[in-house]
N, C-alpha and C positions, 0 to 999 in steps of 0.2 A: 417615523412612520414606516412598519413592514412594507415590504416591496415582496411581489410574489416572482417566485423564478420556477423553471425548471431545465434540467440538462437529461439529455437523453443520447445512451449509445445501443448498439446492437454487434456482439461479435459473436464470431463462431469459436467453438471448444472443442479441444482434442478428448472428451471425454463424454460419459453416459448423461441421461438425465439423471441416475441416482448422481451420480459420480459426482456431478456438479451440485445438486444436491447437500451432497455432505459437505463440499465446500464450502457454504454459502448458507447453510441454515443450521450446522451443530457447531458448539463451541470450538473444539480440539482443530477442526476443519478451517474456520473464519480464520482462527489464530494461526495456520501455517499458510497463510499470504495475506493476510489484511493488517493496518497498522494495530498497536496494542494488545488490548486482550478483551474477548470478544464472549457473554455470556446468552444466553436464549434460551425462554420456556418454551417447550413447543409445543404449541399451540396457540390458537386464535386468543387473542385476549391476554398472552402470557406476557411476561413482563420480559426485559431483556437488556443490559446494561453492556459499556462499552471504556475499557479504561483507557485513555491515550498517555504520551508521554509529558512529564510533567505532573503527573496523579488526575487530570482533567478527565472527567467522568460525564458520561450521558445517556440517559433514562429513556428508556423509547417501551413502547404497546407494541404488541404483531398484530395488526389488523387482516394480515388473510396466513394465512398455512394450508398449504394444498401440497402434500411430497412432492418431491420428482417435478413440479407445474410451475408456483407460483406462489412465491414471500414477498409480503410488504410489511414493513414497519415505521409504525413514527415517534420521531422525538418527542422527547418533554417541552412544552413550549415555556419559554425562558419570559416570566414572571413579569420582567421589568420591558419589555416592549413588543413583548407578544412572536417575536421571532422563533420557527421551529424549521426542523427539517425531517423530510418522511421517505423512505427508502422503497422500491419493488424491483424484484427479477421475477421476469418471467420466462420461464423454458419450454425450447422446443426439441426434440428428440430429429434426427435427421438420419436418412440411411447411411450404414458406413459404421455408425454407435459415433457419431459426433451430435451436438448439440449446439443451437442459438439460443443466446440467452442474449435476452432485452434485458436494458436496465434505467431505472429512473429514477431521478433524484429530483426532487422539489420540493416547497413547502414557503415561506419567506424570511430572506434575507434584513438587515437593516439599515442603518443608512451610509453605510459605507457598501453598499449591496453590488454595483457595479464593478469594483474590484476585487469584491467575494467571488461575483458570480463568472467573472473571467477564469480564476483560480479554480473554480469548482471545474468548470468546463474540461479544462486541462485534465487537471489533477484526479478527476475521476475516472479519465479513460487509462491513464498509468496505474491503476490498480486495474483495472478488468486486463491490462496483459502482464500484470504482474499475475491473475488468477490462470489467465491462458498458459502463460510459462510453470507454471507450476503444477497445472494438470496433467500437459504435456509432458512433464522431465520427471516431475514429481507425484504423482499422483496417487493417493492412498497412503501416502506416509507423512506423518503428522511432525511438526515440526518440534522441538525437546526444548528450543532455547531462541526467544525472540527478542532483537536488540531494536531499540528507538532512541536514538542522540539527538538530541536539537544542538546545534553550536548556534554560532555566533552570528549576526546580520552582517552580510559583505554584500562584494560587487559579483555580478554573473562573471565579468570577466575573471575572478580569483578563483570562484567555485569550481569554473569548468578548468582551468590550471590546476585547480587541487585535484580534480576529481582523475585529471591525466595522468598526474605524477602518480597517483596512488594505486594506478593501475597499470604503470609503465606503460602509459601509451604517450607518441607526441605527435601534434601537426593533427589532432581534432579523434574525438570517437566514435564508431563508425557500429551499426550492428556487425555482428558477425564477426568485430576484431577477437582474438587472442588476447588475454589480458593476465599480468600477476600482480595479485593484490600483495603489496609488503607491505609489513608492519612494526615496530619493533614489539618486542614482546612476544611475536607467536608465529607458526611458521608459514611462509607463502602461499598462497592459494593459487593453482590455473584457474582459468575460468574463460568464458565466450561472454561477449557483447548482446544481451538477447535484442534489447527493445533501448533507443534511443530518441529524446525527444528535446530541441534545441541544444544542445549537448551545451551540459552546464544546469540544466534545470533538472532533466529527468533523466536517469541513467540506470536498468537491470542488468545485471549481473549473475547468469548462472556457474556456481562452481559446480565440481565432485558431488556433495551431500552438500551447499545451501543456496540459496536467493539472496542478493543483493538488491537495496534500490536506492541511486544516489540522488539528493533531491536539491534543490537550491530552488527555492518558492519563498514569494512575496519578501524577498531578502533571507532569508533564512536558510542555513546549512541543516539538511537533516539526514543522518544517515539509520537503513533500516538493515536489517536482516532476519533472516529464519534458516536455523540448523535443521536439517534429517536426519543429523547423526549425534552422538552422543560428543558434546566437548566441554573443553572449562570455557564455559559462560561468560565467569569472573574477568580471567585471564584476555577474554577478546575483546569487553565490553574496556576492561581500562586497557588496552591498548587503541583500541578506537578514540575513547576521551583523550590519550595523550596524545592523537593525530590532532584532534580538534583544536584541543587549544595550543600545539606547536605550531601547526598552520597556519591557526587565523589569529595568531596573537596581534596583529597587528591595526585586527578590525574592529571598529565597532556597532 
């Protein structure tokens, strides 16, 4: 039986109401901070598809389009128990050229719904500062090359160890630490701690030219990224995979 939810946050943006905008309602924009890859007709009524990792795809209507104010769209409701989910920002323009953007996610969940709906809570508010961080540092510049890795199910206490070493950080990560991403295969990244949450779960990452986000959710290691700059794709994406399963070989 669906079970209805909804999560609701409210932050403030280093940027315009266009600004935010672009971020959040044209393809190029979604896709340089939000996971996968991200399509939208624009307009009321238009249709608008979302591919995540793994090839997992979902079909969603825009039920309002209002520029620069107010997008909502909802999912396709999934056939076999009537579970969907349905999306809105709504923007506020503030003096200064910052912006409040409300956000709401709802629709219903299924019968595992209660630990959906924990993970939703979470997990939606580290995308709205991954959109913050990137308006912020990054803003107007689209991203060239987005990476999505799922590994392997481990333990919080492995991931947040993984996620230290691979940052050369020890003794916990902190916003605002100093970090070098090594890897073998390609060459070290500096970078700043932006946004930390239970460290081990949610972890951003601003270098030079990209966005980091390190995630360890409902057992799962996922790591994201978005390039500003031109790089080999190829070259980082399997250096990434050979972190993953050198790391977690152990896990299942």
């Amino acid at each position: 039986m669906p079970h209805e939810f909804e999560v609701s946050h409210e932050i403030e943006l280093d940027a315009s109401p266009e600004e935010v905008w672009q971020a959040i309602a044209e393809g190029p924009g979604i896709d340089s901070w939000f996971m996968g890859h991200s399509e939208l007709e624009p307009r009321e009524g238009g249709r608008g598809k979302q591919t995540f990792g793994g090839g997992f795809t979902m079909g969603s209507t825009i039920t309002t389009w209002e520029p620069g104010k107010r997008l909502a769209y909802c999912g396709d409701e999934n056939p076999e128990d009537g579970t969907f989910m349905a999306f809105e920002y709504l923007i506020e323009g503030r003096e200064g050229g910052s912006t409040v953007l409300r956000f709401v996610h709802n629709g219903f969940l299924g019968d595992n719904w209660e630990s959906e709906y924990d993970a939703l809570k979470i997990g939606d508010l580290q995308y709205l500062n991954k959109l913050a961080t990137y308006l912020k540092h990054f803003r107007g510049r689209i991203s060239t090359h987005n990476l999505m890795l799922w590994g392997p199910q481990t333990s919080h206490a492995q991931a947040s160890a993984a996620f230290q070493d691979v940052l050369g950080l020890t003794g916990g990560i902190t916003a605002g630490d100093r970090v070098t991403i090594t890897l073998d295969g390609v060459a070290p990244e500096e970078g700043v701690v932006e946004w930390v949450t239970d460290p081990g779960a949610f972890t951003g990452v601003r270098t030079a030219d990209g966005l980091y986000m390190f995630i360890h959710g409902q057992g799962t290691v996922v790591v994201e990224h978005h390039a500003y700059t031109d790089i080999d794709g190829q070259a980082l994406e399997q250096a990434w995979q050979s972190w993953l399963a050198k790391t977690f070989a152990q896990s299942s």
